[in-house]
N, C-alpha and C positions, 0 to 999 in steps of 0.2 A: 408689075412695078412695085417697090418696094411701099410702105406706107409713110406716107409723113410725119416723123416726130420731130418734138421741139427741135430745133438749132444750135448750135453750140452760141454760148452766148459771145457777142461780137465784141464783148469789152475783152472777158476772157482769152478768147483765142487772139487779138491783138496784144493782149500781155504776154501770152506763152511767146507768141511769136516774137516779142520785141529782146526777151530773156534769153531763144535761141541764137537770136542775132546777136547779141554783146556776145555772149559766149562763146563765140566763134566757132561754134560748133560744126562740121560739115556733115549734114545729112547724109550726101551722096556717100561718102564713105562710111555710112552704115550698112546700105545696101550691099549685096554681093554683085557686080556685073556678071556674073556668068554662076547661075542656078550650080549646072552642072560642074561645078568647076571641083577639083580631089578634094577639097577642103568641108565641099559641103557635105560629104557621103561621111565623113569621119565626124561632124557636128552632130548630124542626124545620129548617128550612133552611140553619142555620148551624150545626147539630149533622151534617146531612147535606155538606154543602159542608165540613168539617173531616173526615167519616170519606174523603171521596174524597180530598182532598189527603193522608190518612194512608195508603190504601191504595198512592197514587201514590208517595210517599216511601219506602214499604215493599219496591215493586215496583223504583224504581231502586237502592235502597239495595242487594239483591238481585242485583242483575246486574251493577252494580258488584264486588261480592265475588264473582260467579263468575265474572267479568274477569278480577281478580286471584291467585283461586286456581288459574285454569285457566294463568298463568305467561305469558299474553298480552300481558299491557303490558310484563311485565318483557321479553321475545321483541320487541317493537317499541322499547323502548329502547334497545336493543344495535343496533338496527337502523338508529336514527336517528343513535345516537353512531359506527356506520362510516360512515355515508353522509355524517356532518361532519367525520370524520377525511379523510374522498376532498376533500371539496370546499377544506378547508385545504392541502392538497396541488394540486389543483388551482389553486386562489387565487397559493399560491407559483411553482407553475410557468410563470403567467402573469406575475408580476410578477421572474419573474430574466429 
């Protein structure tokens, strides 16, 4: 059996409940009546096909930032801007 933790507090849960009521909100038609029903295999799939493009975003977002923190881009920027400072030099040298 589960363990006993606190309760939801009884003011609380008679507010939420009192706000679904005005709202007229109908719960039951949140619910699917039928699990199996075509709609649901096409949810699943587009709930599945969104956590993979989150996990992928997650993952490059990731190694981007350990790009940057590891001082690597900044380490190849300097590297690009000597090798354009040569080739400006270069460029002149050919054109005097």
């Amino acid at each position: 059996m589960a363990s006993k933790g606190t309760p939801l507090p009884l003011h609380d849960t008679l507010r939420d409940l009192a706000l679904l009521r005005a709202s007229s909100v109908d719960l039951s038609g949140l619910i699917a009546d039928d699990p199996t029903s075509s709609q649901a295999p096409r949810e699943v799939e587009g709930v599945e096909e969104s956590a993979i493009q989150s996990y992928a975003f997650v993952r490059e977002v990731r190694t981007a930032l350990r790009i940057h923190n590891s001082g690597e881009a900044q380490k190849q920027a300097t590297r690009i801007e000597t090798v354009q400072v040569e080739l400006v030099d270069v460029l002149r040298s050919l054109s005097d």
